[in-house]
N, C-alpha and C positions, 0 to 999 in steps of 0.2 A: 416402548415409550408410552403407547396407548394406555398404560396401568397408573402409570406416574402422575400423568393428566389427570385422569380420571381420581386419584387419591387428591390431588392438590386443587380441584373443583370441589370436593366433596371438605375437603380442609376448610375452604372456606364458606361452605354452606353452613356447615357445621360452627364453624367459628361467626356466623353473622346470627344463625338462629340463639346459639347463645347469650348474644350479646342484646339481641332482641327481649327476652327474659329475664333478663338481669343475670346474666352467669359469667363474670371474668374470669377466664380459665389462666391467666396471667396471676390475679390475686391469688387462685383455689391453688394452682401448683408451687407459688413459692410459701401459704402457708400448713399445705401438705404435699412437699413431692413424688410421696410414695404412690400419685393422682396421676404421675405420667402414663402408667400403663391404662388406665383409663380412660385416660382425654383420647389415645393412641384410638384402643377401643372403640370407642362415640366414632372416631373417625372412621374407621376401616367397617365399621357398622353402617353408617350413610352412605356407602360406597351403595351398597344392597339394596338402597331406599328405591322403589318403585314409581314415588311420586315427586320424582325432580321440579318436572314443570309448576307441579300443585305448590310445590315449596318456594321455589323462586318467584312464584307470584304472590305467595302467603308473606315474604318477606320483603318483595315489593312494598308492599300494603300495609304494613307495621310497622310504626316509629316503636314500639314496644307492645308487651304484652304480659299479662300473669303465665301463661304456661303456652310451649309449644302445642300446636295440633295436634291433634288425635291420632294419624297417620304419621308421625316423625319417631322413627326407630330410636330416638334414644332420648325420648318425652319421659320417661320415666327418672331419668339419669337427672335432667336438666330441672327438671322438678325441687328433687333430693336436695339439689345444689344451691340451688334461689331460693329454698326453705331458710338454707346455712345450715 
């Protein structure tokens, strides 16, 4: 059960730092679904993240922002995305 947790804490870090940068992962996969193995991906990638604490406080702190942190594993991904 410990795994499960730990995915669906990370689901939603994942899904708030998104949404912090402008990334509706609701809009991106119904206008490409072929994105769910990715959104999956970003998830199971922040599972890894090192700097939980760093995050939760980074996202305390943000009503929004141009680009995740430097230290967020899937900054590159979330980027790409809020480009379009």
């Amino acid at each position: 059960m410990k795994f499960f947790k730990k995915v669906d804490e990370h689901s939603r870090l994942m899904g708030t730092m998104s949404e912090k940068v402008g990334v509706d992962w609701a809009d991106v996969l119904i206008e490409h679904p072929e994105m769910a193995k990715q959104y999956r991906n970003a998830v199971m990638t922040c599972t890894h993240c090192k700097d939980v604490g760093d995050c939760k406080g980074w996202l305390a702190e943000h009503e929004s922002a141009p680009e995740a942190p430097e230290y967020c594993l899937n900054r590159d991904l979330l980027g790409k995305l809020a480009e379009g």
